[in-house]
C-alpha positions as CSV (number, residue, x, y, z in Angstrom):
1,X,0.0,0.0,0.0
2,X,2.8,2.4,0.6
3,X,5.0,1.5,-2.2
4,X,1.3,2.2,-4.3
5,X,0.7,5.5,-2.6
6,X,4.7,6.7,-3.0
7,X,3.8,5.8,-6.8
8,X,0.8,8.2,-6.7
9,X,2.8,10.8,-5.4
10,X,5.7,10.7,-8.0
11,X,3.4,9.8,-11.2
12,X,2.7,13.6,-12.2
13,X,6.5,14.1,-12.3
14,X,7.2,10.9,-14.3
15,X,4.5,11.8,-16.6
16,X,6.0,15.0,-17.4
17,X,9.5,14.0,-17.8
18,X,8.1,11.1,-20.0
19,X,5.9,13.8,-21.9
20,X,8.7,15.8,-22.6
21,X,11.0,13.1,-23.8
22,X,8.7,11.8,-26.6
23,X,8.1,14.7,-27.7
24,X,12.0,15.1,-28.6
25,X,11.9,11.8,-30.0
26,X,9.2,12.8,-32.5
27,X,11.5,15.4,-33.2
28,X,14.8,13.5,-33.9
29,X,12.2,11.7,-35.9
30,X,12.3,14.8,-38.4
31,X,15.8,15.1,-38.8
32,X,17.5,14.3,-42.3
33,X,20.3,16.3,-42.2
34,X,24.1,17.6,-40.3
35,X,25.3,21.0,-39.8
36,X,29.0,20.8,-40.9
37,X,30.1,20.9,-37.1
38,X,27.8,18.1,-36.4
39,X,29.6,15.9,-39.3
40,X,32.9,17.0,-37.8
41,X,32.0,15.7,-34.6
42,X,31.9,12.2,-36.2
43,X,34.8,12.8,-37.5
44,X,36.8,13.9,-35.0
45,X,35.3,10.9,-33.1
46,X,35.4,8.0,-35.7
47,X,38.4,8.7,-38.1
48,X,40.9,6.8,-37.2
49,X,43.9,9.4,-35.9
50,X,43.1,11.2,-38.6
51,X,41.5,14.7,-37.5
52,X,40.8,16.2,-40.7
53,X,39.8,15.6,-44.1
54,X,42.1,17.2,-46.8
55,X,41.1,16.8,-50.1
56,X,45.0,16.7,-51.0
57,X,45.8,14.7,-48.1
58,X,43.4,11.8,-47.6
59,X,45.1,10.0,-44.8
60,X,46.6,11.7,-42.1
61,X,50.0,11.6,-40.6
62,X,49.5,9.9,-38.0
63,X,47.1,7.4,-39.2
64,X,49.5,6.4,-41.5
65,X,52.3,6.2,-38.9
66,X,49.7,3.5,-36.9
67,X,48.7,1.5,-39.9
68,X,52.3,1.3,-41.2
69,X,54.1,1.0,-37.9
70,X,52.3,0.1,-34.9
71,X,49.8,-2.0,-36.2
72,X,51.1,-5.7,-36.2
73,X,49.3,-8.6,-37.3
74,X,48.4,-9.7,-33.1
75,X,48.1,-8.2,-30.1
76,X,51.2,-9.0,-28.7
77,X,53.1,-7.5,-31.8
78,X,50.7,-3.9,-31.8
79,X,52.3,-3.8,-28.4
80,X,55.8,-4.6,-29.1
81,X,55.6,-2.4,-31.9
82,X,53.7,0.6,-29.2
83,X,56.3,0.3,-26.7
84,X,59.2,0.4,-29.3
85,X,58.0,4.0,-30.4
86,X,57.5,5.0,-27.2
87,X,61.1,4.7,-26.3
88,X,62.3,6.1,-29.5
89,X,60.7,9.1,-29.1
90,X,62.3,9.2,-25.2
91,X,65.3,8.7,-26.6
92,X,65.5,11.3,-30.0
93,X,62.7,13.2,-29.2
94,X,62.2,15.3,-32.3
95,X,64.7,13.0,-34.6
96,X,62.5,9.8,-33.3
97,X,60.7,8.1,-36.5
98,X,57.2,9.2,-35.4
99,X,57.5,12.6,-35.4
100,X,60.0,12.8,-38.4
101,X,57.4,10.5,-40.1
102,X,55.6,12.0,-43.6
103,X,52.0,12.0,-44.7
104,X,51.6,11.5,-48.3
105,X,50.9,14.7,-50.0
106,X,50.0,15.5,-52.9
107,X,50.7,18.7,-55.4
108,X,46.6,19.3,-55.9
109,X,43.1,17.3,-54.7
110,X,43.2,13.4,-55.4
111,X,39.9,11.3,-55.8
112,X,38.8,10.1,-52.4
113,X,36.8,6.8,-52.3
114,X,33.4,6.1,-50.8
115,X,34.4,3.7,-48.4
116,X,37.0,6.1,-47.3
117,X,35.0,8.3,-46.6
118,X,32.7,5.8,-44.7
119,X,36.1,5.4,-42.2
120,X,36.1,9.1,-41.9
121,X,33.1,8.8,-39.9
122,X,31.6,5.7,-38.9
123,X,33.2,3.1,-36.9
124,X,34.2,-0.7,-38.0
125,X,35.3,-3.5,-36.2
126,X,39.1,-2.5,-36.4
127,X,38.5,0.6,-34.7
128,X,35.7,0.2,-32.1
129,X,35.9,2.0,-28.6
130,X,39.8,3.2,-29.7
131,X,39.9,5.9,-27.5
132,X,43.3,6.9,-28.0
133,X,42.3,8.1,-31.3
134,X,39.5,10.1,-29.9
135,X,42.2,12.0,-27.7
136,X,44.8,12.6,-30.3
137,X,42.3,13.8,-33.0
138,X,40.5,16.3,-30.2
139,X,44.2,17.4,-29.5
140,X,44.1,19.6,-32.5
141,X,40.7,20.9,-32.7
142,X,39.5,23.5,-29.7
143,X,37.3,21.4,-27.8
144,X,37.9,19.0,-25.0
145,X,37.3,15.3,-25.4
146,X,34.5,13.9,-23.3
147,X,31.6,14.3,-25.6
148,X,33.7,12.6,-28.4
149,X,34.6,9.9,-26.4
150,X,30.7,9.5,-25.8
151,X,30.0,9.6,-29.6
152,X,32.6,6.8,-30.3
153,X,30.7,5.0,-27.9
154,X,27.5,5.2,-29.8
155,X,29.4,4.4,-33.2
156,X,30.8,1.7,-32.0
157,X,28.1,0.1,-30.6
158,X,26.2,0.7,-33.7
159,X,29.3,0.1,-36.2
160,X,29.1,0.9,-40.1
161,X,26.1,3.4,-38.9
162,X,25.8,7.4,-39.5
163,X,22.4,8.5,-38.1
164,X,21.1,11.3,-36.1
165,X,20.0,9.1,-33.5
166,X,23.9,8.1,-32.7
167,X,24.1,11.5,-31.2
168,X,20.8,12.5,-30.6
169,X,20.6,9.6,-28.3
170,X,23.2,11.4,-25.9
171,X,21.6,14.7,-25.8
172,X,18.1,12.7,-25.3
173,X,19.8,11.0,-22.2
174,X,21.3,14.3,-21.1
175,X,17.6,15.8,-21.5
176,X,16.3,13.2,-19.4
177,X,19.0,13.8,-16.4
178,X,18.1,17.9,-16.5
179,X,14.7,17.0,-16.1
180,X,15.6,14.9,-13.3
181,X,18.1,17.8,-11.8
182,X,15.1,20.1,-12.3
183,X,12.5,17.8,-10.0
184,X,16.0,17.7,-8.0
185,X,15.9,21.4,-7.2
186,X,12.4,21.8,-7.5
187,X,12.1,20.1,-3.9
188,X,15.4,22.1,-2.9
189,X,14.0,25.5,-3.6
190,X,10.7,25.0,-2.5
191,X,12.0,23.6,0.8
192,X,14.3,26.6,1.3
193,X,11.9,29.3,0.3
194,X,9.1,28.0,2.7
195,X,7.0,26.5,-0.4
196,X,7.6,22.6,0.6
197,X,4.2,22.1,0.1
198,X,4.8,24.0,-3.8
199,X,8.3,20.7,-3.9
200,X,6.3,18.7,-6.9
201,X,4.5,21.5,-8.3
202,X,7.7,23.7,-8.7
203,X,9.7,21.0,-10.1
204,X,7.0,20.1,-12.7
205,X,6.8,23.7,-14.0
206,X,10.6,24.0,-14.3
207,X,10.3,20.3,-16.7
208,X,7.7,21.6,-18.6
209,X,8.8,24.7,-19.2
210,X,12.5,23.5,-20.4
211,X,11.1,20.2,-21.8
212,X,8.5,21.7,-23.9
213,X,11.0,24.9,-25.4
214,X,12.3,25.1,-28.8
215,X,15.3,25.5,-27.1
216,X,15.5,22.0,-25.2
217,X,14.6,20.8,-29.0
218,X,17.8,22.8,-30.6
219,X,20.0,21.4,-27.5
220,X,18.4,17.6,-27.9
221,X,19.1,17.5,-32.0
222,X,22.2,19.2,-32.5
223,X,25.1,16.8,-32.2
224,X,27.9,18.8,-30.4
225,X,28.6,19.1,-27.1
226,X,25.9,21.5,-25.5
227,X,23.4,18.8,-24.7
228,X,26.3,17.1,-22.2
229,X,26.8,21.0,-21.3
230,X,23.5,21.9,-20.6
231,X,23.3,19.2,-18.1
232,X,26.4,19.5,-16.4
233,X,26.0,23.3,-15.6
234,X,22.1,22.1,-13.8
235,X,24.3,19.2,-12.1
236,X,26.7,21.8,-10.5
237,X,24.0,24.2,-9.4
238,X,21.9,21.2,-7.9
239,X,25.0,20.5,-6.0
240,X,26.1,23.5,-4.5
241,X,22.2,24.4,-4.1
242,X,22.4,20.4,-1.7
243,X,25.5,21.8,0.1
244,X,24.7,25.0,1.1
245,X,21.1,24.1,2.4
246,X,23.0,21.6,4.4
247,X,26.2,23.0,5.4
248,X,27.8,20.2,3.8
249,X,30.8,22.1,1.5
250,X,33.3,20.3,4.2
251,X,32.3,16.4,3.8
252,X,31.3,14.6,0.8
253,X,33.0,16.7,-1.8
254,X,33.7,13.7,-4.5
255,X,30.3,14.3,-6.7
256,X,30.6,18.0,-6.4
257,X,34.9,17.3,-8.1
258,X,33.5,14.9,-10.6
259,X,31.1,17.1,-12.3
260,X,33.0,20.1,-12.2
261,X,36.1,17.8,-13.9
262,X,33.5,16.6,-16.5
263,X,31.9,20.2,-17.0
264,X,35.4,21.3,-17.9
265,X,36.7,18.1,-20.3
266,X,33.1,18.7,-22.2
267,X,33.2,22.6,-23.5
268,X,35.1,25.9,-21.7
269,X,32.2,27.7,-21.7
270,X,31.2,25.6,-18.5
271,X,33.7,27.9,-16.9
272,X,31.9,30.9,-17.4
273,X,29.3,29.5,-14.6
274,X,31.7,27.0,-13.0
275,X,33.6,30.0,-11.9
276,X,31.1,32.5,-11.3
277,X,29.2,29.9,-9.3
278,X,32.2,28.9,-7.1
279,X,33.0,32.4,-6.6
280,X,29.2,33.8,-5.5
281,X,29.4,30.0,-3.1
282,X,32.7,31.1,-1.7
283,X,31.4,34.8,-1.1
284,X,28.5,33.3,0.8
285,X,30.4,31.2,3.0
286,X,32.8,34.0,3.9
287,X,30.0,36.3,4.5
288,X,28.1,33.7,6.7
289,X,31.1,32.8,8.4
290,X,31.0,29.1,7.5
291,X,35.4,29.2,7.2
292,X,35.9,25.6,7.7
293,X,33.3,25.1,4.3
294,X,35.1,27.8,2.9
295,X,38.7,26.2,2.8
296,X,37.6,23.0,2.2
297,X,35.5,24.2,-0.8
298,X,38.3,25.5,-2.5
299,X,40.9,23.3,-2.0
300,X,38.0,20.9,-3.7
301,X,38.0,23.5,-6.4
302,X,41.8,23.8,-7.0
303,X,41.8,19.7,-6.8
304,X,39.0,19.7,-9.5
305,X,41.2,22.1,-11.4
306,X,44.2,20.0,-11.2
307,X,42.4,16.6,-12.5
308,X,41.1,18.3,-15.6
309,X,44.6,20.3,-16.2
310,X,46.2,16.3,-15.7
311,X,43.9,14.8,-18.2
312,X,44.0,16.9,-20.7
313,X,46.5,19.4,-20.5
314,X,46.0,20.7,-24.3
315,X,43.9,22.8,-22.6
316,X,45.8,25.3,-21.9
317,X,46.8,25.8,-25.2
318,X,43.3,25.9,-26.8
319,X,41.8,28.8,-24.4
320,X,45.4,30.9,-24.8
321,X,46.6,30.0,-27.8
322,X,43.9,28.0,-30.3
323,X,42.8,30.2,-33.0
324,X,39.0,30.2,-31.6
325,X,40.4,30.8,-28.2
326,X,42.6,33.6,-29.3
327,X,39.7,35.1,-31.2
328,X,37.7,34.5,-27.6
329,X,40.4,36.8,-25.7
330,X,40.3,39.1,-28.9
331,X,36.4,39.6,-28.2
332,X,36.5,39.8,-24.3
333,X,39.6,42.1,-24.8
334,X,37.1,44.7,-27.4
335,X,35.2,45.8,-24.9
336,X,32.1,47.5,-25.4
337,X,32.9,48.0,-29.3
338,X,29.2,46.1,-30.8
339,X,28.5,44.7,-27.3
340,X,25.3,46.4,-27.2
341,X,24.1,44.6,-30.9
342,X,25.3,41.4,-29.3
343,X,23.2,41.5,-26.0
344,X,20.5,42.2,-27.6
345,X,21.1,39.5,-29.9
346,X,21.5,36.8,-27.7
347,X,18.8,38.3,-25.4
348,X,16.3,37.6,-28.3
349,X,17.9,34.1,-28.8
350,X,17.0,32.9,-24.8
351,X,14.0,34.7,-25.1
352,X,12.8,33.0,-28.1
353,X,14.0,29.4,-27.0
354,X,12.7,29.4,-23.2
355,X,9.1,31.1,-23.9
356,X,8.9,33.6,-26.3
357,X,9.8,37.8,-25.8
358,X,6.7,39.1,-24.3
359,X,6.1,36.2,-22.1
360,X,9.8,36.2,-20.7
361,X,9.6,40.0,-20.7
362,X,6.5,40.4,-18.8
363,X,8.0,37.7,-16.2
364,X,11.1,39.7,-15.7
365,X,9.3,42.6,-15.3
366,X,7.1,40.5,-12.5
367,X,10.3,39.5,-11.2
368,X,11.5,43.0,-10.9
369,X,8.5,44.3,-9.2
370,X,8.4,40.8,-6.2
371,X,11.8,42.2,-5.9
372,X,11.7,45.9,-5.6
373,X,8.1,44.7,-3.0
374,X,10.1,42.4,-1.6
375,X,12.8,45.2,-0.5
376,X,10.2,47.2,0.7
377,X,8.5,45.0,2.8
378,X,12.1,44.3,4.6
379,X,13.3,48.0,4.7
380,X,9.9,48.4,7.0
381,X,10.5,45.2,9.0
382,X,14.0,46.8,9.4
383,X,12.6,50.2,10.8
384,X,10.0,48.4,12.9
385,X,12.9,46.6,14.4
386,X,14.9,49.5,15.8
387,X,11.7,50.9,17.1
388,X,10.2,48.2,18.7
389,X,13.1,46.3,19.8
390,X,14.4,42.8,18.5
391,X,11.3,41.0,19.7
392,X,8.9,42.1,17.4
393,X,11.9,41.7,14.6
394,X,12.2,38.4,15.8
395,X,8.6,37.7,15.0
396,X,8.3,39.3,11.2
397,X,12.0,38.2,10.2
398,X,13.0,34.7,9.1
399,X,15.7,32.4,10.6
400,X,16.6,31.6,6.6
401,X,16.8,35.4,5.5
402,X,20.6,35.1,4.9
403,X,20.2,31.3,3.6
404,X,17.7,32.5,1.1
405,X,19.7,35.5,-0.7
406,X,22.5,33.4,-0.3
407,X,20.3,30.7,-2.6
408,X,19.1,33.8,-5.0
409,X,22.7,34.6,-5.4
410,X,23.7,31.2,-6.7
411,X,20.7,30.8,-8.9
412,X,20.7,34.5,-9.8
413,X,24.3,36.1,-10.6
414,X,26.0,32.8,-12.4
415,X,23.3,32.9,-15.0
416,X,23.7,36.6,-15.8
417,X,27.4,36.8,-15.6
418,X,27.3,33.6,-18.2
419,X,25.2,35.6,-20.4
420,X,27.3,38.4,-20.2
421,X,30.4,36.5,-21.0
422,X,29.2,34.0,-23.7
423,X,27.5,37.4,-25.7
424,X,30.7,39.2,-25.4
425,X,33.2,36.0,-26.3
426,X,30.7,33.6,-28.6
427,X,32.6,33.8,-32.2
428,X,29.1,33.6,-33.7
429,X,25.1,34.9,-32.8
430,X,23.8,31.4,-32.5
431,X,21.7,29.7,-29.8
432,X,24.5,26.9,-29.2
433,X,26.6,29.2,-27.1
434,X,23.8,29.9,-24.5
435,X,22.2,26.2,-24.5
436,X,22.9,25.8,-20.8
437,X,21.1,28.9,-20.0
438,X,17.8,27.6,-20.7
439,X,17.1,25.3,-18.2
440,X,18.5,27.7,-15.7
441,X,15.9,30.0,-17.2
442,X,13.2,28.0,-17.0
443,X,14.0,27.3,-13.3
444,X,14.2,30.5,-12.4
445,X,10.6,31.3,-14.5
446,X,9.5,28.5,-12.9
447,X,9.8,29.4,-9.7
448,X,8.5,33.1,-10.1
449,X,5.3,31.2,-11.1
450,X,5.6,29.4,-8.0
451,X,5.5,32.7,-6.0
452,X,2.7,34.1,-7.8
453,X,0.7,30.7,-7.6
454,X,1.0,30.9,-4.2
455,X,-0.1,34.7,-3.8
456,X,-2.7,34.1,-6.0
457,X,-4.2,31.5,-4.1
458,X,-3.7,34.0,-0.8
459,X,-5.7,36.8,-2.5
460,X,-8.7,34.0,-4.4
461,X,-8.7,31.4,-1.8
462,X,-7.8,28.8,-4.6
463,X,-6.8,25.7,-3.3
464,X,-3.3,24.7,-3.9
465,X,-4.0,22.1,-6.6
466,X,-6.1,24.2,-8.5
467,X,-3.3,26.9,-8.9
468,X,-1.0,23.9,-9.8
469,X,-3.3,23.0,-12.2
470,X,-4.1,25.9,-13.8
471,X,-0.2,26.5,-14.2
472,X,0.1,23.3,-16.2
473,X,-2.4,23.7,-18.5
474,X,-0.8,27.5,-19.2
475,X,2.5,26.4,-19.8
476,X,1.6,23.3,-22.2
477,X,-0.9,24.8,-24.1
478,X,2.0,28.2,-24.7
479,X,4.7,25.6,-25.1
480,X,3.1,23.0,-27.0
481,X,1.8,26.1,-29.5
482,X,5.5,27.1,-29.7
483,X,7.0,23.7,-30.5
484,X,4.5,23.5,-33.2
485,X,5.7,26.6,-34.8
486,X,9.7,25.4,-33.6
487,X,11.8,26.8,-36.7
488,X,13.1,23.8,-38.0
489,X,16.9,24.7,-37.3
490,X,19.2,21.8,-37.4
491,X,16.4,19.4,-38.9
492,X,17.5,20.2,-42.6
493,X,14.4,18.6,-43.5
494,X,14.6,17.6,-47.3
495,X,18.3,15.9,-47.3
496,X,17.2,13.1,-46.9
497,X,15.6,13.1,-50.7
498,X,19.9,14.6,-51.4
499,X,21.2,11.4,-50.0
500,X,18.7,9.6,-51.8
501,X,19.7,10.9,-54.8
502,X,23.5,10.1,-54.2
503,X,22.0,6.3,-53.5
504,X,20.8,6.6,-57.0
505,X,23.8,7.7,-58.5
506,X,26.1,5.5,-56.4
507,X,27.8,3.9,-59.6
508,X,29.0,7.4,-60.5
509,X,31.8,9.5,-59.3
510,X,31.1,12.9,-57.7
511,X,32.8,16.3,-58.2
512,X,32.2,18.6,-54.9
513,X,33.0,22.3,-55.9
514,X,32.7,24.1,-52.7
515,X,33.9,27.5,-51.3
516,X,35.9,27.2,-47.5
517,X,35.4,23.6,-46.3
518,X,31.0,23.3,-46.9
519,X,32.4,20.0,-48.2
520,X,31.5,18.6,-44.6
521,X,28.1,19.6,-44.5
522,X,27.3,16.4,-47.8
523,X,29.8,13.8,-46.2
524,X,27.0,11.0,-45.8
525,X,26.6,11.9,-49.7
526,X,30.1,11.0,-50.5
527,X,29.3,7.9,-48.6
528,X,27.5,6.8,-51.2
529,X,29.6,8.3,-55.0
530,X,31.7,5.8,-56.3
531,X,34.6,8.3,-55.3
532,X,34.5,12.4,-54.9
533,X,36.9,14.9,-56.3
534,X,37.0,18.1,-53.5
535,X,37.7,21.0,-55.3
536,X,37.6,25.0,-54.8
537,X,36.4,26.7,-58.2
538,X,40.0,27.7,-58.9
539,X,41.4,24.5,-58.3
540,X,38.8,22.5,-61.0
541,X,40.2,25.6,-63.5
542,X,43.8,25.1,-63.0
543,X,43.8,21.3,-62.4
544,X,46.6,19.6,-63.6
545,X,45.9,16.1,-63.8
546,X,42.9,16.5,-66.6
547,X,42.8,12.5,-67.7
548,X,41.2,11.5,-64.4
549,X,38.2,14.2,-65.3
550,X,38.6,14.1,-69.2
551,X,38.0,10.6,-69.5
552,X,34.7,10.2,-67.3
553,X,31.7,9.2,-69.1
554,X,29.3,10.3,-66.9
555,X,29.8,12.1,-63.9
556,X,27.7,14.2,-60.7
557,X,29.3,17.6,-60.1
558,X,27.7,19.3,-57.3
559,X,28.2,23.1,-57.0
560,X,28.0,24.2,-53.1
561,X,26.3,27.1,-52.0
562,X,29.2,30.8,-52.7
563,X,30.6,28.9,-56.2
564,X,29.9,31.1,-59.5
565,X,27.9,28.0,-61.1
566,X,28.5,29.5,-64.7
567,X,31.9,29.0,-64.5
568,X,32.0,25.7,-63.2
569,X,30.0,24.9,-66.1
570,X,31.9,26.9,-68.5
571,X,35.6,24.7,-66.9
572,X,33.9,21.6,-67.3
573,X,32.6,22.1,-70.9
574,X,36.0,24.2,-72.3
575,X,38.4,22.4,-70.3
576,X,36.9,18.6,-69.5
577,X,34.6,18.1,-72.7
578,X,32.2,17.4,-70.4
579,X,28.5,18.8,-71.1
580,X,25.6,19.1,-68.4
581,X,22.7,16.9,-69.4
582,X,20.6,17.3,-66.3
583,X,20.0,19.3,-63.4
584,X,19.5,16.3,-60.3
585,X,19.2,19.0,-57.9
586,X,17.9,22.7,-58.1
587,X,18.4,23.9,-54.6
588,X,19.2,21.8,-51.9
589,X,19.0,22.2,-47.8
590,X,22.4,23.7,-48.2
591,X,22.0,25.6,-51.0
592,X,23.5,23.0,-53.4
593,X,23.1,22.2,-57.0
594,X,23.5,19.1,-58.5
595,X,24.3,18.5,-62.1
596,X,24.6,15.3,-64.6
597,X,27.4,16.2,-66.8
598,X,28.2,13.2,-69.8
599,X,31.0,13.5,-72.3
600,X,30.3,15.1,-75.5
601,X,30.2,13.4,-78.7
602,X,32.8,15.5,-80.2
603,X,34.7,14.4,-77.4
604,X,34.2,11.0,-77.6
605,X,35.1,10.7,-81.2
606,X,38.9,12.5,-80.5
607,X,38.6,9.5,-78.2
């Protein structure tokens, strides 16, 4: 009977959180295509120490190194041959054979095959759950390597396989421990701010809210890092928000080092609130005189510090020295110079993925005026208490007064300072860089609500459940109307009928004319092509080896998005003798075109 009634009691919150996940699921569902950065991620986790795709340098330097000369034909041998390099490099350092090794390059783009390009970035039974590579290949981009590490997982469990779901799956999981964080605090807050009756009701509000945005649906199908992010940063709040309410920054400290050490091996933006956090924490605690927490806190810190400096001390190098990281100083270092533009653009970006402008504005201005009452109510508290003594102060001011702004500071300040920091530092206006800030958002929103339920129900006489209620049924039908107008960013509905058509054509070979390196963005594509020529404009013009082109009977040329697609023509006709017979593909998700050229007949008769 108890275990029933403990069932009744939790049900609402497992409905939501249930609720909330199939919705996303529906929405990974819908999605056909990769932003480039998401096909870099499976490279970066699945190519075998081979970080990037060159079009004049198919296989890396290292990968060749490790299928040359460390891969043996056993175990036993692999190892020999690992521990031999090891100690040549010891011993010569910079003259030791692997780092005097040489790539093969070559003078302009070579054909790459389709089922090298299926290494790049799926995962095969000779390279399942290599971790090593992971490392190395993260080494050189400007992002740590724990999300990687979790993507490999999912491509190796599922080897030969590129799908959203490989990496949707993580961020799903990730959504589905937030929610849980959210309950988590829900009961925290509520307990703290004299609501423990409002535990359930808060922490429902906070998963609906989060679990129904468009912004929880951008963070669940984009397949970087932010998801892991996102749920790291709650994580750390829920666990400072545990400790504080129970003096406990002195004992117990091993959950609170492990997430911080993860926080920091997943993206460097989760400094931006790590350090703000620990910094309004260790403010409190000197202010409430809690010294012994205080030391012990931050010589938890510092350790946390130290593990994540130890595992992956690239680090260093990408924040000071990486080109994104220098271009991050660069932007911190401007000033105000465009800051204002940027604000406001990132302010529209939460706004529109938590609840919409005029809904988030009206609650901050709600917020602003339970503050400003709030104030009020204890500057007169404060006057009544130096006129009619302590006793009557004693009576209208609570024994948690300096616990609760203590637990407004720590939910409050970290969130704005991020804001601050990620729009002054973010190389680009997009919603990925402010992710985590959305379920602190709706926590925050959520909570508000809370408050006003509970006035509401002062001033009507509305029963507790019947506010609760009412709330719901607000925040699903706004959300649910949202969702249902959700932008369609990172879906790139309509690939899938691209990839189709590169299933079609699979016999053929492919000639990719792109601009920068948009190649990534049609890597499942080239999956497919019997092989694909990568090639800027200028590069197709001033090719040298003509044969390999010249003598094609048919072949797919697809013109990215930026190319001058006259002139692509114009080289493939004057130079190739190659004509266009069909256009496959008008505009694509990307903005590409694909045409059918075939050789000419005056071309084959020369022949």
């Amino acid at each position: 009977m108890m275990e029933s009634s403990r069932w009744k009691k939790i049900l609402p919150e497992l409905l939501a959180v249930i609720l909330c996940l199939g919705i996303m699921c529906v929405g990974i569902s819908l999605k056909e295509g990769y932003h480039m950065d998401e096909l870099l991620s499976f490279e970066l986790a699945n190519a075998r120490y081979n970080p990037w795709i060159v079009p004049t340098q198919p296989e890396g330097r290292l990968a060749k190194f490790v299928r040359e000369e460390i891969q043996g034909d056993s175990f036993p041998e692999t190892v020999s041959n690992l521990t031999d390099t090891v100690k040549d490099v010891l011993q010569n350092r910079g003259n030791s054979k692997l780092l005097s090794y040489k790539a093969d390059v070559y003078e302009e783009p070579v054909w790459i095959s389709a089922e090298q390009f299926r290494d790049y970035v799926t995962v095969d039974g000779d390279d399942a759950f290599d971790y090593l590579s992971v490392y190395f290949n993260v080494k050189d981009d400007n992002h740590p390597p724990v999300h990687f590490m979790l993507l490999h997982t999912m491509s190796s469990l599922f080897g030969g396989t590129l799908s959203p779901w490989l990496g949707c799956f993580i961020n799903l999981v990730c959504l589905g421990i937030t929610l849980w964080l959210l309950l988590r605090l829900g009961r925290q807050l509520a307990d703290i701010f004299f609501m423990r009756e409002r535990g359930r009701q808060l922490g429902i509000l906070a998963v609906l809210l989060y679990g129904f945005s468009t912004g929880a649906l951008a963070t669940v199908l984009l397949i970087r890092m932010y998801g892991l992010l996102s749920c790291l940063c709650v994580a750390l709040l829920s666990v400072h928000v545990e400790k504080w309410k129970d003096h406990g920054f002195d004992r117990k400290n091993k959950g609170l080092i492990a997430v911080t050490v993860l926080g920091f091996l997943t993206q460097y933006f989760f400094l931006f609130y790590c350090i703000l956090l620990a910094a309004v924490t260790a403010a409190g605690l000197l202010c409430g005189k809690r010294t012994r927490e205080l030391w012990i806190y931050i010589r938890s810190m510092i350790l946390a510090a130290v593990i994540g400096l130890l595992l992956f001390p690239f680090a260093v190098a990408d924040v000071f020295s990486s080109g994104r990281g220098t271009e991050a100083l660069d932007n911190l270092a401007s000033g105000f110079s465009g800051y204002g533009a940027r604000l406001l653009s990132f302010g529209n970006i939460v706004a529109d993925r938590t609840v919409g402008g005029p809904l988030l504005a009206a609650a901050c201005l709600a917020g602003v005026v339970l503050a400003v009452t709030a104030g009020w109510h204890k500057y007169q508290e404060y006057r009544e208490y130096r006129r009619d003594g302590a006793e009557k102060a004693g009576q209208n001011v609570g024994p948690n007064e300096g616990s609760n702004a203590g637990i407004l500071s720590l939910l409050i300040v970290p969130v704005i300072g991020y804001f601050l920091l990620a729009s002054r530092m973010s190389p680009y206006l997009v919603d990925r860089y402010v992710m985590p800030l959305f379920p602190l958002a709706a926590l925050l929103l959520a909570l508000l609500l809370c408050y006003l339920g509970k006035k509401l129900s002062e001033v009507c006489g509305w029963t507790e459940r019947a506010t609760g209620i009412c709330l719901i049924v607000w925040i699903v039908a706004v959300q649910g109307l949202r969702l249902a107008g959700y932008d369609g960013e990172y879906l790139y509905r309509g690939y899938g009928q691209q990839e189709q058509l590169a299933e079609e054509y699979a016999l053929l070979p492919c000639i990719c004319v792109y601009a920068g390196v948009g190649y990534y963005e049609n890597l499942p594509e080239f999956m497919h092509y019997d092989s694909t020529l990568l090639v800027t404009a200028e590069e197709l013009a001033d090719r040298k080896d003509v044969a390999s082109v010249q003598s094609l009977d048919r072949v797919a040329v697809l013109i990215k998005a930026g190319v001058e697609e006259s002139s692509v023509i114009s080289v493939m006709q004057e130079k190739y003798g190659l004509e266009p017979e069909e256009v496959l593909l008008s505009e694509g998700v990307h903005g590409d075109k694909i045409y059918l050229f075939v050789k000419t007949s005056e071309n084959v008769k020369r022949e």
